[in-house]
C-alpha positions in Angstrom: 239.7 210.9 17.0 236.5 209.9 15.0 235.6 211.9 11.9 232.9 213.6 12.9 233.6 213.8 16.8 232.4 216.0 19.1 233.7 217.3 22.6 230.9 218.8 25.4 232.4 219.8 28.9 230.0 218.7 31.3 229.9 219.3 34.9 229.2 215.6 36.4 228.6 212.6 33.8 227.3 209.8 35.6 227.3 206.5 33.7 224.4 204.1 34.2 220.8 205.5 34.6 219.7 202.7 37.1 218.8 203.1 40.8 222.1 204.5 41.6 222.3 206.7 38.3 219.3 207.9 38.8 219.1 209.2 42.4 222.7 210.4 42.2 221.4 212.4 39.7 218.3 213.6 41.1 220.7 214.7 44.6 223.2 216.9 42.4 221.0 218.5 40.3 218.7 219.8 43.4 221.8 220.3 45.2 222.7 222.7 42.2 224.8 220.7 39.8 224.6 220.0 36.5 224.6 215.9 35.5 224.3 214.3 32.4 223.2 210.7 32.8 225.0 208.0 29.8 222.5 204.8 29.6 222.5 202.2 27.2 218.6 202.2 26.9 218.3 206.1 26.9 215.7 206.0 29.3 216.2 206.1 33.2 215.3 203.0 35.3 217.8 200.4 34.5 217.7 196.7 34.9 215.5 197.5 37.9 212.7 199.2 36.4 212.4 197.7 33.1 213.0 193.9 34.3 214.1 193.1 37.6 212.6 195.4 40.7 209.3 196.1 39.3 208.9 194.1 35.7 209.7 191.0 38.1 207.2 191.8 41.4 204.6 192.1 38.8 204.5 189.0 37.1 205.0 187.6 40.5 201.3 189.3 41.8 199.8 188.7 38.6 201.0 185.0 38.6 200.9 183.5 41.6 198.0 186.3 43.3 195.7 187.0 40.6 195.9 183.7 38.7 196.7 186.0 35.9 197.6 184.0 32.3 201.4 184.5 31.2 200.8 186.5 28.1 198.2 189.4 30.7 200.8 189.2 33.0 203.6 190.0 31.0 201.1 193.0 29.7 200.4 194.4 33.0 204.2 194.0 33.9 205.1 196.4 30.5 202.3 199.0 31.2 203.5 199.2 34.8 207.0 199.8 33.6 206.0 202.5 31.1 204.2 204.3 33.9 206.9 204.5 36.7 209.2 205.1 33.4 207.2 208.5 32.3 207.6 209.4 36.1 211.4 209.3 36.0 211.7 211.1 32.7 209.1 214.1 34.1 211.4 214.5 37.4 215.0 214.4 35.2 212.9 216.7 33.2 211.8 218.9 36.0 215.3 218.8 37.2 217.1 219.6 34.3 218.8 216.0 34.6 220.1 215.3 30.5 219.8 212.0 29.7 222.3 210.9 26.4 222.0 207.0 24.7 224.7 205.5 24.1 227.5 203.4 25.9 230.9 205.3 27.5 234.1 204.3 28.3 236.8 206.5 29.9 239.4 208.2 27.1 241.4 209.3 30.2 240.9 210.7 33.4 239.1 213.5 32.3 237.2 212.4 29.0 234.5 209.7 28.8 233.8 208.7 25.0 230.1 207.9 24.4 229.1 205.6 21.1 225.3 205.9 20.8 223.6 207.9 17.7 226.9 210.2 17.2 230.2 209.1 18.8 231.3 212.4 21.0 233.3 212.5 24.2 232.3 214.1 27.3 234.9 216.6 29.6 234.0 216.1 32.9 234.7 217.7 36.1 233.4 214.4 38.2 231.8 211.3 36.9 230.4 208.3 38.8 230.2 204.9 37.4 226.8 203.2 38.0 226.6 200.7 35.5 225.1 198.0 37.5 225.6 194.1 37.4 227.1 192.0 34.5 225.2 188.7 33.1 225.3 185.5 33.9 225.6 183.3 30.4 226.6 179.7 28.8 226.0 177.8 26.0 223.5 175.9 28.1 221.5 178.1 29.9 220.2 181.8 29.6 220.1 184.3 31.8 217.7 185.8 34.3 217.3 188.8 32.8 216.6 187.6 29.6 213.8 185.4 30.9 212.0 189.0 32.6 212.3 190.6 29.4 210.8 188.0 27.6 208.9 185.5 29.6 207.2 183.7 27.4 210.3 181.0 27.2 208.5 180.1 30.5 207.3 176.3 29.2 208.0 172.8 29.6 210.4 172.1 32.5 212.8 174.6 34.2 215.7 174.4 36.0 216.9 177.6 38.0 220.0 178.1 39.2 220.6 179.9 42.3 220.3 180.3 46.1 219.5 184.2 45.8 215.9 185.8 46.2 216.0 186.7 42.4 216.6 183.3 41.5 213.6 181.8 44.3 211.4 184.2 43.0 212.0 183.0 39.2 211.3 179.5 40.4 208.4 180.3 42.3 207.1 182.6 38.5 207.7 179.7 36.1 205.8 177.6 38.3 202.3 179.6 38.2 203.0 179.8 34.4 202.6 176.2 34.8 206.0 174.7 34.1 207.6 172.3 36.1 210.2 173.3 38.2 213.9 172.3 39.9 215.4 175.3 41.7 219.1 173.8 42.4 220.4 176.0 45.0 223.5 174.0 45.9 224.2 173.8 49.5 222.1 176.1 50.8 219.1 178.3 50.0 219.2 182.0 50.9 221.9 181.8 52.7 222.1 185.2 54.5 218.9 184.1 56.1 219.2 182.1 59.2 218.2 178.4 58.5 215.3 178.7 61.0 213.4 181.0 59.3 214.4 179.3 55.6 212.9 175.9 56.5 209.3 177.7 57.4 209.1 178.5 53.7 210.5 175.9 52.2 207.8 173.8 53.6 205.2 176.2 51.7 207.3 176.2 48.1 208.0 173.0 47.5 204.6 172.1 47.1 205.0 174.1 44.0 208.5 173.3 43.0 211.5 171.0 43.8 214.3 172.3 45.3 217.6 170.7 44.7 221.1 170.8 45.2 222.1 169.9 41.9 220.6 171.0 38.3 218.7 168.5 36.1 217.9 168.7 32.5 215.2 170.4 31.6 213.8 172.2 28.2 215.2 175.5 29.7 218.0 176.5 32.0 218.0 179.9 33.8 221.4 181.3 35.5 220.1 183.2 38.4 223.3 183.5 40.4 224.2 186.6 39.0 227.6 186.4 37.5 231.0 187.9 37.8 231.6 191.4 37.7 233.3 192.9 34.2 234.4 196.2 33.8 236.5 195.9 31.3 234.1 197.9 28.9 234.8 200.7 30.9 238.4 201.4 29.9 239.6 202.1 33.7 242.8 201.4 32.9 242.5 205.2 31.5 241.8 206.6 35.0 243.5 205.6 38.3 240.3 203.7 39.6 241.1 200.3 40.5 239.2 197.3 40.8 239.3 194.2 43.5 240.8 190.6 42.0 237.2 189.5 42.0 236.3 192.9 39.4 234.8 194.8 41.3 235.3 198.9 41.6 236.9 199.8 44.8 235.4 202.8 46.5 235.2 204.0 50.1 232.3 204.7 52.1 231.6 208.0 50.6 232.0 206.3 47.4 235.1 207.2 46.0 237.3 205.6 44.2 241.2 205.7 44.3 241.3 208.3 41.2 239.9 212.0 43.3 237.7 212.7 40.0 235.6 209.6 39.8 233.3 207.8 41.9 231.6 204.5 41.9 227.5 203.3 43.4 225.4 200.6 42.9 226.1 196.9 42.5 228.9 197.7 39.8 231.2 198.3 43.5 230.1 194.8 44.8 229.0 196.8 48.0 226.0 195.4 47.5 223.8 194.1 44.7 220.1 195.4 45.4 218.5 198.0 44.4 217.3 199.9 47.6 221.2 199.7 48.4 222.0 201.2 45.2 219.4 204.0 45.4 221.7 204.5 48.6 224.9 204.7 47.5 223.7 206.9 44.8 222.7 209.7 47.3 225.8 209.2 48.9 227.9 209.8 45.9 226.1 212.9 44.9 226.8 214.5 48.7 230.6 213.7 48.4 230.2 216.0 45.4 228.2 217.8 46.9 231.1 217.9 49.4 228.4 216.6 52.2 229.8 214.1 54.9 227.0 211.0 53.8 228.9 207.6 54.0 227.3 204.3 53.0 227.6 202.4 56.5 224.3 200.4 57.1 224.2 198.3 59.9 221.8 196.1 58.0 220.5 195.1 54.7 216.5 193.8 54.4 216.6 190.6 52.1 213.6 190.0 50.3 211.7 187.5 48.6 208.0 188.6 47.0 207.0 185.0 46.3 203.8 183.5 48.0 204.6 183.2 51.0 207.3 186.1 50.8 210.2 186.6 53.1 211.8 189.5 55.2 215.0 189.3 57.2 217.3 192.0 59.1 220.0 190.8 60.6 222.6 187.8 60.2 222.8 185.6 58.5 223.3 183.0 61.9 222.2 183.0 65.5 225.5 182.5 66.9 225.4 183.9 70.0 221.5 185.0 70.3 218.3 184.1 71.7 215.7 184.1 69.4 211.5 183.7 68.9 209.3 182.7 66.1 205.4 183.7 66.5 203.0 182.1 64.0 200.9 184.8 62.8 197.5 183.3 63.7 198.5 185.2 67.3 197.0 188.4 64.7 193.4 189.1 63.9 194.1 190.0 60.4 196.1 187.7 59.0 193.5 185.4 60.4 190.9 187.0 58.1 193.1 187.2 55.3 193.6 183.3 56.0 197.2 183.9 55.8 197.9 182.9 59.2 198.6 179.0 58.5 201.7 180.3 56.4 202.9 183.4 58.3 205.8 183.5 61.2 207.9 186.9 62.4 211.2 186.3 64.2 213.4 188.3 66.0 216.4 187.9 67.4 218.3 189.5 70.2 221.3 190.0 72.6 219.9 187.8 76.1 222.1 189.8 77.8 221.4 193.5 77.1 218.2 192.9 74.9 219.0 194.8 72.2 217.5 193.5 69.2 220.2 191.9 65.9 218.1 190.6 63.8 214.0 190.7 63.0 212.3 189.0 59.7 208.8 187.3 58.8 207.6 184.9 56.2 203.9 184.9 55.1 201.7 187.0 52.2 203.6 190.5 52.1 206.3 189.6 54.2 208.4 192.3 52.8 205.7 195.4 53.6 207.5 194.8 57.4 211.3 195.0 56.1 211.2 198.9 56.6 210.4 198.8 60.6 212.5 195.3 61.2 215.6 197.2 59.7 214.7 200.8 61.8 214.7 198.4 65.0 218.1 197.1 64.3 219.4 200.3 62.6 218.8 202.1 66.1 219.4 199.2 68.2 215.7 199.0 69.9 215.8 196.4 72.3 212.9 194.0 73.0 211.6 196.1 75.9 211.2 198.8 73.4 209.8 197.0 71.1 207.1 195.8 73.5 206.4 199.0 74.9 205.1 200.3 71.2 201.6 201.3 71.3 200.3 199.0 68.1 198.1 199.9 65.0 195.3 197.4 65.2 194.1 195.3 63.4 197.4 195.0 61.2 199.8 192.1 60.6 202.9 194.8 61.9 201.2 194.9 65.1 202.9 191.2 65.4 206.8 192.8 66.0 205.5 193.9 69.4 203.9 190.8 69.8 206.7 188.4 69.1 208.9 191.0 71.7 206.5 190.4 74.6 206.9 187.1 73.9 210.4 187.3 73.7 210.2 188.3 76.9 208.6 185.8 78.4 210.7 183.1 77.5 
């Protein structure tokens, strides 16, 4: 033990103060516990808040919307952080949620050691591991992250690498700071969006960009595929949890893992590696220790891009099997006095047989405002009748899901 060393027992120590920290958190203490949440930065938020999520869709609006300069939009992007930041710290505040800096590894299957100001260690009665994603890195490039932290790198020519959202989204950034850019997306881009609905906006960003298979040199090189999992840090080996040969933390639907005291939620269990997700599987952790029957089971994940155009899609990633429609959006009134209707298609997708509706996604300005009602459609297995039969708010771009469903019909 460490001179000086201090040991707390806690009730629940959750590790990682992220989306899935954070909400986990926020479930146990108004369900009555008592969590303690160990983040590197101290603050709550994560990667998310303070440079993916929000830092990120910031610079994007400032950028490629306003026409904002680098150096205002990397302002705006802090001051937004810092606001949304206060708001987490009033509710873990308001909820008596303890926040501790410092980074923790397991001692054994009780004990979690935290190095931060003072070194002390932490007697647990459950803990859950939401420590997020690892870094992508080489000698030759840097990663994503890095580059939302600090964007002024952002000059010269870039080279993305990636066929994710996060890494289309950087592409489509460095671009209205005025770089010139490769995104090298090897075989495919987005590929957990069907191909139809990819080549609409491909047309639309590669005015702006090129889009490769391969990398190219360039002044800078960004690693936006995201990495491979490393828990290592985490001294597991202490506890019974186990991890999968590719490193990620094996948990179940309710989100435990194979030791009965520890649980796992957010991208750390490869589950998934957004951030809504995350905020999920956080909730779901806290009600198995809450001893609630939540499971994390969804029967489909939105992906979205908030470039201009942006991109929404529910469903599969192919049409195997399906019948499907794509309705430009001049077919609504507001998108045609937004002039976004030249740019702007919603899909769906759907069963021919028994109508029910598998997959629903648009491209065009805000694109991902829809992803909430095309993943409730498929979540509760509307089918096109249903969707037609909606009663629509007009004049809105939404109104085009009933829309592209009557025409579905008709084909």
């Amino acid at each position: 033990m460490v001179v000086g060393e201090f040991t707390e027992d806690v009730d629940v120590v959750i590790l990682g103060g992220g989306p899935a920290g954070y909400s986990a958190a926020f479930a146990l203490a108004r369900g009555g516990r008592s969590p303690i949440v160990v983040d590197t930065r101290g603050d709550l938020g994560g990667t998310c808040l303070h440079a993916g999520c929000i830092g990120s869709k910031t610079l994007l609006h400032e950028l490629c919307s306003a026409g904002a300069s680098l150096d205002h939009a990397t302002e705006r992007a802090a001051a937004h952080v810092a606001t949304l930041a206060k708001g987490l710290d009033a509710t873990a505040r308001s909820l008596g949620v303890r926040v501790l800096k410092g980074t923790a590894r397991f001692a054994d299957r009780r004990t979690v050691q935290v190095a931060g100001e003072s070194v002390g260690r932490l007697r647990f009665k459950r803990a859950i591991i939401c420590t997020g994603g690892w870094r992508a890195s080489s000698d030759a490039t840097v990663p994503a992250i890095d580059v939302l932290q600090d964007p002024s790198s952002l000059k010269g020519s870039v080279c993305v690498l990636g066929n994710s959202t996060d890494a289309m989204e950087l592409a489509a950034m460095a671009a209205a700071a005025g770089c010139t850019v490769t995104l090298a997306c090897g075989d495919a881009l987005l590929p957990e969006v069907p191909d139809t609905l990819v080549r609409h906006l491909k047309r639309t960003l590669q005015r702006e960009l090129t889009i490769a298979s391969d990398p190219v040199d360039a002044d800078l090189t960004i690693d936006a595929t995201g990495g491979s999992p490393d828990c290592s840090a985490l001294d597991l080996h202490s506890t019974q949890a186990a991890c999968t040969a590719e490193g990620w933390i094996k948990v179940d639907e309710q989100m435990r893992t194979a030791d009965t005291r520890i649980l796992a939620a957010g991208r750390c269990t490869g589950r998934s590696l957004r951030a809504g997700a995350a905020l999920r599987m956080g909730a779901v952790a806290a009600s198995t220790i809450l001893e609630g029957h939540d499971a994390f089971d969804p029967a489909v994940e939105p992906v979205c891009a908030w470039t201009i155009p942006g991109l929404t899609w529910c469903g599969p990633p192919a049409l195997d099997g399906l019948a499907h429609v794509i309705v430009p959006w001049g077919h609504s009134g507001q998108a045609v006095l937004r002039g976004e209707a030249a740019t702007g298609r919603t899909m769906l997708a759907w069963d021919p047989v028994t109508g029910i509706v598998h997959g629903a996604g648009a491209i065009g300005v805000d694109a991902a405002e829809h992803a909430e009602a095309f993943t409730l459609a498929v979540e509760l297995a509307a089918t096109i009748e249903d969707l037609a039969a909606c009663t629509p708010a007009h004049p809105t771009k939404a109104e085009l899901l009933g829309e592209t469903a009557r025409q579905a019909i008709a084909t």
